[in-house]
N, C-alpha and C positions, 0 to 999 in steps of 0.2 A: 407513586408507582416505583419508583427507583428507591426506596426505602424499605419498599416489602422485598426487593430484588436483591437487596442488601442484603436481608436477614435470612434467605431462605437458600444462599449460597454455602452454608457449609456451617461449623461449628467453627467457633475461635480458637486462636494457639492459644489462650487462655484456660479455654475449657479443653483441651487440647495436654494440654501440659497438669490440669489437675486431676484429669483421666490415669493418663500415663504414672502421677505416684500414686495414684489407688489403686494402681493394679501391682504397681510393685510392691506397696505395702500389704499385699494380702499375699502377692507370692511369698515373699520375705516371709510371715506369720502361717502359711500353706510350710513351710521349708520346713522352722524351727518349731512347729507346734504340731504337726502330723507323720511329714514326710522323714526325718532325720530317728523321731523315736519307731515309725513304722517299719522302717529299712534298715536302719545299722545300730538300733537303741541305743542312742543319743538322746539326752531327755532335759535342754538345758532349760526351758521351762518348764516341767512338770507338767504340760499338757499330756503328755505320754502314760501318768502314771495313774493323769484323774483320768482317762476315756478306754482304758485299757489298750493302750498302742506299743506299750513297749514288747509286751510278749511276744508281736510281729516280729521284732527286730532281732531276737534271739536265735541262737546257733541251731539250725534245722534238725530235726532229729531223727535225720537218716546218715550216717558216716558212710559212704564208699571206703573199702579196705583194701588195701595193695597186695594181700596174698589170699592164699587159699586158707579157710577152714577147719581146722585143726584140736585134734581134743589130746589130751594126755592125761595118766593117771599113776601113781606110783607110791610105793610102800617102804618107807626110808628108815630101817634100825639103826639105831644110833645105843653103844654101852656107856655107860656113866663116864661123863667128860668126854665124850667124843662129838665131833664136830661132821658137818655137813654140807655143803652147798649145790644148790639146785637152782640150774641157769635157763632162761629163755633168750632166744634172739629175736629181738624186735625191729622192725624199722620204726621211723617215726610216725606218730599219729595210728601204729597198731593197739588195739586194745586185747583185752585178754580177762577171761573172767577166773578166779579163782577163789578154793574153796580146799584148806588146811584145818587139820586136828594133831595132837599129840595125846600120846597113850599116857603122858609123865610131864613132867614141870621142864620148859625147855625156854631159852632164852631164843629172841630171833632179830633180825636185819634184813630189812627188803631194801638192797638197795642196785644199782647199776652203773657201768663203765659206759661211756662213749665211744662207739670207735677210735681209734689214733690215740687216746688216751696211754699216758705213761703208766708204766707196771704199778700196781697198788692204787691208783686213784677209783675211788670210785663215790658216788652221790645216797647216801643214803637218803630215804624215804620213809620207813617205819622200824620205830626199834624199840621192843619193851619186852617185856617177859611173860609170858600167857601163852594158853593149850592149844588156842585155834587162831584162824582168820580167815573172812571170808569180806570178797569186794570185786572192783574193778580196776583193773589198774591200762590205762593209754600209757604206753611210749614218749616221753619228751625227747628223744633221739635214737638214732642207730647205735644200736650196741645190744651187750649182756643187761640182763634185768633177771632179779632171782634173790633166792630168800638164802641168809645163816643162819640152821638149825644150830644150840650146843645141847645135849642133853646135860641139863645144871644137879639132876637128881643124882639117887644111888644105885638104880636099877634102869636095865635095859627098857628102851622105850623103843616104838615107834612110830612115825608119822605117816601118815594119809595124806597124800594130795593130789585133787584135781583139777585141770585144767582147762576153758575150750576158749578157744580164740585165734588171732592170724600168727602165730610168729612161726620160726623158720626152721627152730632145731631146738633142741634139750639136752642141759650137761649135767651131769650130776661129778661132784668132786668131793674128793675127801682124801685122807693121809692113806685110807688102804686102798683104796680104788678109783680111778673116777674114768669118763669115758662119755659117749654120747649114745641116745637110746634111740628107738625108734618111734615116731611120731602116726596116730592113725588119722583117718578121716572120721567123719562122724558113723558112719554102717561100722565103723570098727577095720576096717582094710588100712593096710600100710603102707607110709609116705616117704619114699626114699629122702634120705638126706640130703639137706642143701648142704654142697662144701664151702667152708669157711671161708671168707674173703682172706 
């Protein structure tokens, strides 16, 4: 009697203790084999890549935007050898969709200053020689972001560009003119300018 009263008193630290790493070795391979590629696609077993779990893990594909909506469009002559620049102001993490043509063989530079940046510094991004471009382009920082047209031909050209996306204002500059324009919403009504920090 006092032997079955033994046995029927509870389970051992034995069987106690070999409970206890079963369940941590399953958390442990739950962590590194589901939860790490589900959540922040981390994949250091490749569990993630055979069960399709990493595509969880990837950057949502909705962006919340810090401003308001915005389209722009503009029609930029440029005579043989003359030069261009056409600026957005971005904060960081704004995107912007755009969609350029030229009428004539034009060379170009997309590139951008950071705020507080010293005079002349700036970050290029795409630079080659071609008629058009069309993409997306996100903000890596607060600042100017914007293309250098040269017209390289012999005759007058002009470019085409459209805009729609969050940034804040548009400059256009050049040796004969330059200045800031005015920005509409998408009905086409116009968006008073932000002033300049």
């Amino acid at each position: 009697m006092a032997d079955q009263n033994k046995r029927s008193s509870g389970p051992s630290v034995k069987k106690i203790g070999i409970a206890t790493v079963g369940a941590l070795v399953v958390a442990v391979a739950l962590l590194f084999g589901a939860i790490l590629p589900a959540e922040y696609g981390l994949d250091p077993l490749g569990t993630g890549d055979l069960f399709g779990l990493n595509a969880l893990g990837q950057e949502q594909p909705i962006s919340v935007q810090p401003g308001e909506y915005r389209v722009d469009s503009a029609e930029l002559s440029l005579f043989p050898a003359e030069w261009v620049e056409y600026f957005y102001r971005l904060d960081e993490g704004s995107s912007m969709l755009y969609s350029w043509e030229a009428s004539g063989p034009v060379e170009y530079n997309f590139h951008a200053a950071p705020d507080g940046a010293p005079p002349g510094y700036a970050e290029s991004f795409d630079q080659q020689a071609n008629s058009s471009g069309f993409g997306t382009y996100t903000a890596p920082f607060d600042g100017i972001h914007g293309w250098y047209w040269e017209n390289v031909g012999t005759e007058p050209i002009t470019i085409t560009i459209s805009t729609a996306g969050f940034y804040l204002s548009v400059q256009e500059g050049r040796a004969r003119a330059s200045g800031f324009k005015d920005l509409t919403d998408l009905r086409g009504n116009p968006i008073p300018r932000v002033p300049e920090n």
